[in-house]
C-alpha positions in Angstrom: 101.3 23.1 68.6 102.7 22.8 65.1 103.3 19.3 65.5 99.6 18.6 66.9 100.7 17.8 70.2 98.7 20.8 72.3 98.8 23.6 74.4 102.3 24.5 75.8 103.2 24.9 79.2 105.6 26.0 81.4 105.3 24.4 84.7 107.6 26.7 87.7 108.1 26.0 90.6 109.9 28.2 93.2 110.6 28.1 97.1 113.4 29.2 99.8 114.9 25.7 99.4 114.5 25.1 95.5 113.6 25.6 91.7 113.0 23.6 88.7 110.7 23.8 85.6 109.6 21.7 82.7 107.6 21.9 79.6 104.4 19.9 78.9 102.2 20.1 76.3 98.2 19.8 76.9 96.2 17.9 75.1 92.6 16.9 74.8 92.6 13.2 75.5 89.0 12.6 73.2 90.9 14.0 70.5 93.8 11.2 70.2 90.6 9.1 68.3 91.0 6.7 71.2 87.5 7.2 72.1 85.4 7.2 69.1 82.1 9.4 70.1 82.4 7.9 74.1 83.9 11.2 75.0 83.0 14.5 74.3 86.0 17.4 73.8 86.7 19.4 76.2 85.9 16.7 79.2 89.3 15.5 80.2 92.7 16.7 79.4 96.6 14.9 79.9 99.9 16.5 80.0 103.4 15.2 77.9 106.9 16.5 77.6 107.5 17.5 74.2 108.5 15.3 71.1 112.5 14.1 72.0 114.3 14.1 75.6 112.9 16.8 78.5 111.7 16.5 82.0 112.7 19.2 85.1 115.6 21.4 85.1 117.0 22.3 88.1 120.7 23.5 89.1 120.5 21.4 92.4 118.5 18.5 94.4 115.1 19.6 95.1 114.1 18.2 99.0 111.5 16.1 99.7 109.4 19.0 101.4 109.7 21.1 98.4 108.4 18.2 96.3 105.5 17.5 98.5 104.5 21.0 98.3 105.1 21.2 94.7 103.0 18.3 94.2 100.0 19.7 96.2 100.1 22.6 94.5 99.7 20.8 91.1 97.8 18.5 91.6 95.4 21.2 92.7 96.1 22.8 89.5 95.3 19.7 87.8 92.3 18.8 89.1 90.7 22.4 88.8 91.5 22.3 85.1 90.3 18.6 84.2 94.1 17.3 83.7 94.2 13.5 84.1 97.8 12.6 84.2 101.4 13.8 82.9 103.6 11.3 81.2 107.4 12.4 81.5 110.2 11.8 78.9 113.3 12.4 80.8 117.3 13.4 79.2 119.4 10.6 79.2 122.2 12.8 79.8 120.7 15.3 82.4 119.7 12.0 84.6 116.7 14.0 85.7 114.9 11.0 86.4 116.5 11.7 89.8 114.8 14.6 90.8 111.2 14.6 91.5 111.0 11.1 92.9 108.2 12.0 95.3 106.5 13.4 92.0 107.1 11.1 89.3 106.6 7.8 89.4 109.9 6.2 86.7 110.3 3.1 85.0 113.6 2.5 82.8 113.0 2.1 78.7 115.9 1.4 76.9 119.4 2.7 76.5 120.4 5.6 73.6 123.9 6.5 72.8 126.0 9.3 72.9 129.8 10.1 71.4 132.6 11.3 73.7 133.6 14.6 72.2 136.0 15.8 74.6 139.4 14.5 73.0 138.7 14.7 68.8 141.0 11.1 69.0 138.4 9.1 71.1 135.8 9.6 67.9 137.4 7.6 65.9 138.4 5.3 68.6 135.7 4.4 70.2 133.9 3.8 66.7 133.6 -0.1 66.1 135.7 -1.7 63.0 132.7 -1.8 60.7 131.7 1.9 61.3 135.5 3.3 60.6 135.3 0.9 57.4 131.6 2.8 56.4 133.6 6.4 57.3 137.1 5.5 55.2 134.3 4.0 52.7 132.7 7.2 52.2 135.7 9.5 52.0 137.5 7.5 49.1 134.2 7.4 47.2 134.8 11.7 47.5 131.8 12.5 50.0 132.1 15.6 52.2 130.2 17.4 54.7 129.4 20.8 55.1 127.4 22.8 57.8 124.5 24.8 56.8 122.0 27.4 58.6 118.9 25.7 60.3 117.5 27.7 57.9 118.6 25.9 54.7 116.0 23.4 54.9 114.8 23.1 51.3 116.9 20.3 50.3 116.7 18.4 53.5 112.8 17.9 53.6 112.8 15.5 50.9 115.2 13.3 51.9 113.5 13.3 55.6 110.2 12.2 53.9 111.9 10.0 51.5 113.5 7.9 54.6 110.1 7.7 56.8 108.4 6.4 53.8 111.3 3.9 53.3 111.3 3.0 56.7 107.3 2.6 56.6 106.9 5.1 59.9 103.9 6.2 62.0 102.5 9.7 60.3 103.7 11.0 63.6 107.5 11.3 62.7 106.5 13.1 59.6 106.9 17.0 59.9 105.5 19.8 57.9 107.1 22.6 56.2 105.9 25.1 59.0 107.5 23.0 61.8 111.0 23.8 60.1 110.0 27.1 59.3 109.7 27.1 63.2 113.4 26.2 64.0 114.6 29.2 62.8 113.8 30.8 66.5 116.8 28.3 67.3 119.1 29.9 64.7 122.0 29.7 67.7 121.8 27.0 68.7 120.6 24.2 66.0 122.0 23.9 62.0 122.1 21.0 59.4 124.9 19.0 58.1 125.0 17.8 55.0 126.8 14.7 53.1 127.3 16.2 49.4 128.3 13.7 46.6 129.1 15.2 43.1 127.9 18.5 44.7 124.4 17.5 45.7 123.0 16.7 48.5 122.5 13.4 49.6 122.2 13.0 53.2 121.6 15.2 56.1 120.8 15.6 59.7 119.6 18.3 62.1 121.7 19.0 65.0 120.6 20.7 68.2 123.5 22.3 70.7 125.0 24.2 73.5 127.8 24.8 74.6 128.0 21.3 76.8 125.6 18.7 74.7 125.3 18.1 70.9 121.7 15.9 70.1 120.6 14.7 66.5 117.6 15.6 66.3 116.4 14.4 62.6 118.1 12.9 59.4 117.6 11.7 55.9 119.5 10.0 53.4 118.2 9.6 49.3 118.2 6.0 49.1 119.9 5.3 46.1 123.3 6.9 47.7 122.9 5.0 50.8 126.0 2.6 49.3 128.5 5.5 49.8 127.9 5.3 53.7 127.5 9.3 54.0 125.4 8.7 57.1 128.5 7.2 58.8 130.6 10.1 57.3 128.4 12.7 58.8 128.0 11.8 62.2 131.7 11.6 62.7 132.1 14.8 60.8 129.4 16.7 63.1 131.2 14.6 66.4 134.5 16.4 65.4 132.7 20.0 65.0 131.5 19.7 67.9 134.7 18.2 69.6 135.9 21.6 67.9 133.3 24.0 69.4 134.5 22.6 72.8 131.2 20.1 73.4 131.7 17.0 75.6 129.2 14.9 74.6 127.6 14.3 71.3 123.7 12.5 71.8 122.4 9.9 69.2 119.4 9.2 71.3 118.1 5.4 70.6 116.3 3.1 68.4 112.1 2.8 68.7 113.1 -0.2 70.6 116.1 -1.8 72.5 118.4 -2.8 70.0 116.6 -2.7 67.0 118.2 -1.5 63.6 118.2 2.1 64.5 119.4 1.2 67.4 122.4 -0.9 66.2 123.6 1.6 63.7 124.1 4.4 66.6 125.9 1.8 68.9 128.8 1.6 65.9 129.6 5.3 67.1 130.4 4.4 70.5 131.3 1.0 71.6 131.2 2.5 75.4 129.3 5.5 75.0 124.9 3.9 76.4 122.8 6.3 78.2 119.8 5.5 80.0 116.6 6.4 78.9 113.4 7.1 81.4 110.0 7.9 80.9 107.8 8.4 83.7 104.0 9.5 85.1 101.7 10.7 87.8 98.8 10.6 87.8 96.9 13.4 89.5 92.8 11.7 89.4 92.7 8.7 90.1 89.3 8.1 89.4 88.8 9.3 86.0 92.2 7.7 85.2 90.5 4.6 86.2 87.6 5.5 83.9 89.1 6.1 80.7 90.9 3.1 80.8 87.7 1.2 81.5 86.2 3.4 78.8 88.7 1.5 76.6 88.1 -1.4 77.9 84.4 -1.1 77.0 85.1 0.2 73.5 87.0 -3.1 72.9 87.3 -5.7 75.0 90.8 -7.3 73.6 92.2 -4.0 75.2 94.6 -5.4 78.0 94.1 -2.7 80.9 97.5 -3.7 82.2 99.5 -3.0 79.3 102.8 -1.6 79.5 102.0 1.6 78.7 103.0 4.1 81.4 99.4 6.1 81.0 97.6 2.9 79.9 94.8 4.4 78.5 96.9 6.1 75.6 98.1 2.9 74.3 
């Protein structure tokens, strides 16, 4: 909600043969602006996994008859509340993708990256040439890390909004104070890192964790430090904490798309180390579906119904 994203929900399900759950978020599709003045609040309504990697959590295979019955029982949830369609980001490391087949329908995106923290010596190893370079680069020129509280924002805000500027992104990825005022509720299991050069801050990243996975969840660097490489430094200093906290894998996620620049710098950390991404949808009325993307249609008539959007009327 702090992120203007909706209502949050916790979708259960429970039966003699299984149990899984996710987290959506609800959201009033006339307000995305999509619409213009076509389409009154409070008419329609479309469910999405939260901001990052999510889908179902389960400790075992869910069977086809408890996904039938799951799937009646929400899509009569759906239809008695005005809910369109759910569109599913799924962990790249969970393989979740997997679970709810008769549920969701998938489609592959792209690839993300993770580190092999398991043995502190593969880090280094499995690091192309160029990216040990940056790492040795940064050391010599007297840049160290240091873990701070997920509470010791302050300085880290700047250099977030500093970078999305620089990197000219959508208003989206741009988070308010009160959203990392938020993270303190995850004071076990999330904390910054930062890359300090003549004692100030000049780089830093928020990690999330347990006591299996390590994700990086946001970073910033103050551009005029960028030629000390304390990026590079960081994220082999956080792989070895968390190689030291007894963490397996280390996730980098991916780039906005396949192998663009973000993209390119992550894949330096681990020559072997892809994971694949899913996203996926169902949609639980057909009908108005079919109407809101004809609704676009309408609104503008260069809109290309078949787009490769998984719920095309969002694109």
């Amino acid at each position: 909600m702090l992120h203007g994203d909706g209502e949050p929900l916790l979708i259960y399900y429970e039966d003699a043969a299984s149990r899984f759950c996710y987290v959506v978020m609800k959201s009033d599709i006339a307000a995305s602006g999509l619409f213009g003045e076509q389409l009154s609040a409070d008419t329609w309504y479309d469910l999405e996994t939260p901001y990052g990697y999510g889908g179902p959590l389960s400790d075992h295979n869910i069977p086809k008859d408890s996904q039938i019955q799951f799937l009646k029982e929400l899509q009569h949830y759906c239809r008695e509340n005005r809910i369109v369609s759910q569109f599913v980001r799924f962990h790249p490391l969970l393989l979740n993708h997997e679970l709810l087949p008769y549920v969701i329908e998938t489609r592959y995106l792209r690839d993300t990256i993770f580190m092999d923290t398991t043995n502190p010596d593969l880090i280094m190893k499995n690091m192309d040439s160029k990216n040990r370079n940056m790492v040795r680069k940064a050391i010599k020129n007297d840049v160290t890390i240091v873990r701070k509280d997920i509470t010791d924002f302050k300085d880290f805000i700047p250099m977030y909004n500093e970078t999305m500027e620089k990197n000219q992104a959508d208003a989206y990825y741009t988070f308010q104070t009160d959203y990392f005022e938020s993270l303190k509720l995850l004071a076990d299991y999330a904390c910054i890192f930062y890359a300090m050069y003549e004692g100030k801050p000049v780089s830093g990243s928020i990690m999330f964790y347990n006591d299996r996975y390590m994700h990086y969840h946001l970073s910033g660097t103050h551009t005029e430090y960028r030629k000390y490489s304390p990026g590079n430094l960081l994220l082999y200093e956080a792989a070895c904490q968390a190689s030291k906290m007894g963490i397996s894998k280390f996730h980098l996620g991916g780039g906005m798309l396949p192998d663009d620049t973000l993209f390119g710098f992550k894949k330096q950390f681990n020559k072997n180390g892809r994971a694949p991404f899913w996203v996926g949808r169902t949609i639980f009325d057909p009908d108005a579906y079919h109407d809101l993307v004809m609704l676009r249609k309408k609104l503008n008539p260069e809109f290309d119904e078949n787009n490769g959007f998984m719920i095309q009327y969002r694109k």
